[in-house]
Phi, psi and omega in degrees: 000134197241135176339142166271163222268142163242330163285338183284320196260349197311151173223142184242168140253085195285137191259119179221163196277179174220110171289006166255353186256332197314134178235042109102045187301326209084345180269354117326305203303314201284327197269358174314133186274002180226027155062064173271339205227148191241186162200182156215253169264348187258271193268124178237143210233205200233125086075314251307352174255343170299300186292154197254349191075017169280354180080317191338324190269345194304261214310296189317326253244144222233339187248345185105325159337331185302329210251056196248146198212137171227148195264147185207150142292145209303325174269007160220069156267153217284156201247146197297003195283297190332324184302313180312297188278036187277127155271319206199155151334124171269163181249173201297152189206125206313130194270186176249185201292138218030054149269333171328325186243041182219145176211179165222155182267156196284328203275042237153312176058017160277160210255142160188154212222176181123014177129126178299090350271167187310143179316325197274341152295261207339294179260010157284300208253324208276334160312014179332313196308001182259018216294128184300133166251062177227025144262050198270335194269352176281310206293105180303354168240169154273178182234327182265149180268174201277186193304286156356352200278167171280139172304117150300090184260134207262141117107013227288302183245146199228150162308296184305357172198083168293177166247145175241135179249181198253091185313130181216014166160155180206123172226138180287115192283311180290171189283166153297341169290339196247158151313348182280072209270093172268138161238148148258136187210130171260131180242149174235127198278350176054268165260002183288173180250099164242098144286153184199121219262211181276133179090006123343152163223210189193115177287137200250130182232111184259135198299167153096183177235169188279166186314307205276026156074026164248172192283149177305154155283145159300168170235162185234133170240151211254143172300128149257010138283141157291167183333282184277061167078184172304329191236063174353135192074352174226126171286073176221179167217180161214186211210134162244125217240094137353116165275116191257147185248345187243160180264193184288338187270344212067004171285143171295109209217152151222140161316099186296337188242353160273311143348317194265303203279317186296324182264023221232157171212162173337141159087329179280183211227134192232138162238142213255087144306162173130206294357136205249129142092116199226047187205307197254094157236169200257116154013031226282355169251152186282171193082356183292118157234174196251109195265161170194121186267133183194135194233148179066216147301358144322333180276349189313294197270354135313322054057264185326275176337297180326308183293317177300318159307303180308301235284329201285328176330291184314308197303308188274004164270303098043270172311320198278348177282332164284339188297301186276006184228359150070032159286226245267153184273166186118193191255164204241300181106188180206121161236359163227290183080173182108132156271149185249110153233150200236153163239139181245117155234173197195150161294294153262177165299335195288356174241068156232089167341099164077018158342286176310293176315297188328326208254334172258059119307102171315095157004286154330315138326253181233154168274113161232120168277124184255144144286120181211123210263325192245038191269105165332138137085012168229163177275161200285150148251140212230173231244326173283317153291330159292335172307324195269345195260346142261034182291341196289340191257356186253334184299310172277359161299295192298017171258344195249180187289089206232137182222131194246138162222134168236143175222159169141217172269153182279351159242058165245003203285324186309300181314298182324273135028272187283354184274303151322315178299306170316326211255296168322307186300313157341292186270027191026067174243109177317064182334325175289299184304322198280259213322309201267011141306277192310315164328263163344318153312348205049061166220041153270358251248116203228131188228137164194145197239000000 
């Protein structure tokens, strides 16, 4: 009786996208280090002979779509054209006979038997929740939140069982004079249960279908309310939304879920995925602070943090005037503490999301510096540049229990970055190491499109 083929019977755990939940960010296909994932206009897929099962990509991936696995044999793993043309996930499907006791390591490719999947699969692939941090010193984010953070609850509504909300105001943060259209939008969730917390997002399912009769993909936008909502006492958020009207190229286009969000009035009804994003989260003990850089719409979750922070002032301004006035007994307390410093840039004051709030902010809240790049008759400024013309102050943030956030276009990341570096060297604080401390720490944290 002749042997069976072992390389032929070989069994994987193949790393696959799941396209109903992925929300085609990109950010796997950048952090993979061995270029396994692709896209194409649709779909972003694995690989099966590139990947190594390194993880790498699990903790960034912002809905989790990332971390899906099917046990298959190594000669019929699904190919990326199969991938391409992916609605939904397949479910797992019956291996063939005496393949059960043959496996391969993913990182290794060696065969070896004796059981399904192998120890070095099992705990290369099936073990996500682990994902290594020992690209920390590269990487410009953290993948863990900071220790202090409030727990998240993650996934709560799914495409196929959206949660639907209630349009409860839609106000134009810009001026009406520029072409730059920014919203503010209350949406009310009325008795459902979403919580959410500041650096959260939320997925968007905008009707209708795409040219090929498929349903639009989500868009996912980060909350700019705080935890207890746009309204205290009311089960509501909020969204700050752009309309876009141009591609990345600059050709005219329109945005489908921003547009669709951007036209919505009172009363009309939006569904909701989510909760999203369990790593750029905000700090909870006291003395902790926050610098935070944001361009745009970059401000949703900034915006957020902020607001939670005032409201927790007012709460603890509030106990030390009963404290002292001897309605209630007791230590009045500090529960919050800390510093807020914000950097905003924009091209003018008239596109700057929340211009007007930003500027009746009490100092003593937060320090904030605006950028603005197209102001006639002034030289252009940029967000990386007030960091630097503020290094001495930025430089002593970073020395102290400092949780750094950037959000915004992707090309300021560089410019930040290197602004940063300057500002440490300035104060003769060694910049690779104070970042990749702050990585590792989770006080790091970079969201950018």
């Amino acid at each position: 009786m002749n042997a069976p083929d072992n390389a032929a019977l070989a069994v994987i755990k193949q790393h696959l996208i799941d396209p109903e939940v992925c929300i085609r960010c990109n950010t796997c296909e950048e952090t993979c280090p061995v270029d396994a994932i692709t896209h194409d206009s649709r779909n972003y897929v694995v690989n099966a002979d590139i990947c190594n099962a390194c993880n790498a990509c699990i903790s960034p991936c912002p809905t989790g779509s990332i971390d899906h696995w099917r046990t298959v044999a190594k000669a019929q793993a699904y190919t990326l054209e199969e991938q391409l043309g992916w609605d939904e996930l397949p479910a797992e499907k019956p291996l063939p006979a005496g393949a059960a006791d043959i496996a391969v390591d993913a990182g290794t490719g060696a065969v070896a038997t004796g059981g399904v999947p192998s120890a070095s699969v099992a705990n290369a692939a099936a073990a996500s929740a682990e994902a290594p941090q020992a690209n920390a010193a590269t990487s410009p984010s953290s993948t863990t939140a900071p220790w202090s953070a409030a727990h998240p609850y993650l996934h709560l509504y799914s495409l196929k069982k959206p949660v639907t909300a209630t349009v409860a105001g839609n106000f134009r943060l810009t001026s009406a004079n520029v072409d730059n259209d920014v919203r503010h939008i209350v949406l009310d969730l009325g008795t459902q249960f979403m919580p959410l917390l500041e650096g959260q997002s939320v997925g968007v399912l905008p009707p209708g279908v795409d040219a090929n009769g498929k349903p639009h993909y989500l868009r996912m936008y980060s909350v700019a309310s705080p935890r207890t909502g746009e309204r205290e006492g009311y089960n509501n958020l909020s969204l700050t939304v752009k309309r876009v009207t141009h591609d990345h190229d600059g050709r005219a286009t329109v945005g489908v879920a921003s547009n669709f969000l951007c036209d919505l009035k009172k009363g009309d009804t939006v569904q909701l995925t989510g909760p999203f994003g369990a790593s750029f989260l905000m700090p909870n003990h006291p003395g902790s602070n926050l610098l935070m850089v944001c361009t745009g719409t970059g401000s949703a979750p900034m915006r957020a943090m902020t607001e939670h922070r005032r409201r927790l002032k007012e709460a603890e301004r509030a106990v030390a005037g009963d404290v002292a006035r001897g309605v209630v007994k007791g230590d009045s307390g500090r529960v919050t503490g800390g510093k807020l410093m914000l950097f905003f840039g924009a091209r003018t004051p008239e596109e700057l999301p929340y211009f007007g709030p930003l500027t009746k902010l009490p100092p003593e809240l937060m320090d904030t510096t605006l950028a603005f790049s197209r102001v006639p008759g002034q030289p252009r400024a940029y967000v990386q540049d007030r960091i630097r013309e503020r290094a001495r102050d930025v430089a002593e943030l970073l020395r102290g229990d400092t949780f750094v956030y950037l959000c915004g276009l992707k090309g300021m990341e560089t410019g930040v970055l290197e602004a940063l570096q300057e500002a440490c060297s300035l104060a003769g604080l060694h910049w690779p190491a104070v970042h990749q401390r702050m990585v590792e720490e989770g006080r790091f944290h970079v969201e950018t499109y």
